[in-house]
C-alpha atoms as one frame of an Amber mdcrd trajectory, in Angstrom:
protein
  93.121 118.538 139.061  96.003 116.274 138.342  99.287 116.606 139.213 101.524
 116.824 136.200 104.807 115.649 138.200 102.758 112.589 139.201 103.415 109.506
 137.099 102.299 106.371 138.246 104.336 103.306 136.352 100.878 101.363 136.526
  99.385 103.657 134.754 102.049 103.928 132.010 101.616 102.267 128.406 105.004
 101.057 128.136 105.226  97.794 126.194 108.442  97.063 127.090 107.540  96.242
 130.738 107.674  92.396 131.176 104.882  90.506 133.006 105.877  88.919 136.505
 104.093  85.668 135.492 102.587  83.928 132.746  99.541  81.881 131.858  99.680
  78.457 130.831  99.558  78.528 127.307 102.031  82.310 127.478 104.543  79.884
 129.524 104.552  76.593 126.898 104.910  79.119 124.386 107.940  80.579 125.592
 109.432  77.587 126.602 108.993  76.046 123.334 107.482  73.390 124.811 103.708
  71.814 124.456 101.296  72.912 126.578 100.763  68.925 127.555 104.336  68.461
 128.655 104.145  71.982 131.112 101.062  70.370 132.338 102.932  67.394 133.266
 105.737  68.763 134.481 103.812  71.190 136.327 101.813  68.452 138.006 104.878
  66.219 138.894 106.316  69.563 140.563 109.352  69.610 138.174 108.750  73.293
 137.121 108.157  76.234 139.311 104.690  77.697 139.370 102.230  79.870 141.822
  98.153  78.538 142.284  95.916  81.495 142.495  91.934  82.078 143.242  89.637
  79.844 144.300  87.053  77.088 143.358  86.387  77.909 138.902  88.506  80.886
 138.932  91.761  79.042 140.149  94.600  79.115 137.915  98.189  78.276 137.555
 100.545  80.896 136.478 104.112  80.458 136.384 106.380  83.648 137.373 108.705
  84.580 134.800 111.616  85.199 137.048 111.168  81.313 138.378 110.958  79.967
 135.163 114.323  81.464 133.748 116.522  80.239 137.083 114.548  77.081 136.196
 115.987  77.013 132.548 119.090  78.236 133.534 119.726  75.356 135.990 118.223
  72.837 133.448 120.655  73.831 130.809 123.761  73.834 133.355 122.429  70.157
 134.174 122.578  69.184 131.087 126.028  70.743 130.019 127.823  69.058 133.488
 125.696  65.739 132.226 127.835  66.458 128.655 131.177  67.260 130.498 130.923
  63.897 132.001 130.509  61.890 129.158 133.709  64.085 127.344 136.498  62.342
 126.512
């Protein structure tokens, strides 16, 4: 018998939860960017991301939390780069 004051938050169907990382594809998408140029970032170790499994089940996912202090640090870069050219 279950225990009705028992709620597991892993069990919930709550679509509001956000994932901790995202595939490839789920990460160029939401960075409005190809999914050629997160490749090559990803591969010149520009943009933070986390290698999982082994051998044909290895994958790259890239944890959401990473990836905005990544933008966030991209954008500031490029506002001090504009600050610098202000007259």
């Amino acid at each position: 018998m279950r225990n009705p004051s028992f709620q597991n938050p892993l069990m919930e169907c709550d679509s509001t939860i956000e994932p901790l990382a995202l595939r490839p594809r789920e990460a160029a998408k939401a960075l409005s960017i190809s999914p050629r140029l997160l490749w090559q970032l990803t591969h010149d170790g520009h943009i933070p991301c986390v290698r999982v499994g082994t051998g044909k089940r290895r994958t790259v996912l890239y944890p959401t939390a990473d990836l905005k202090t990544w933008l966030s640090r991209q954008a500031e870069a490029a506002n001090g780069g504009d600050h610098d050219n202000a007259r």
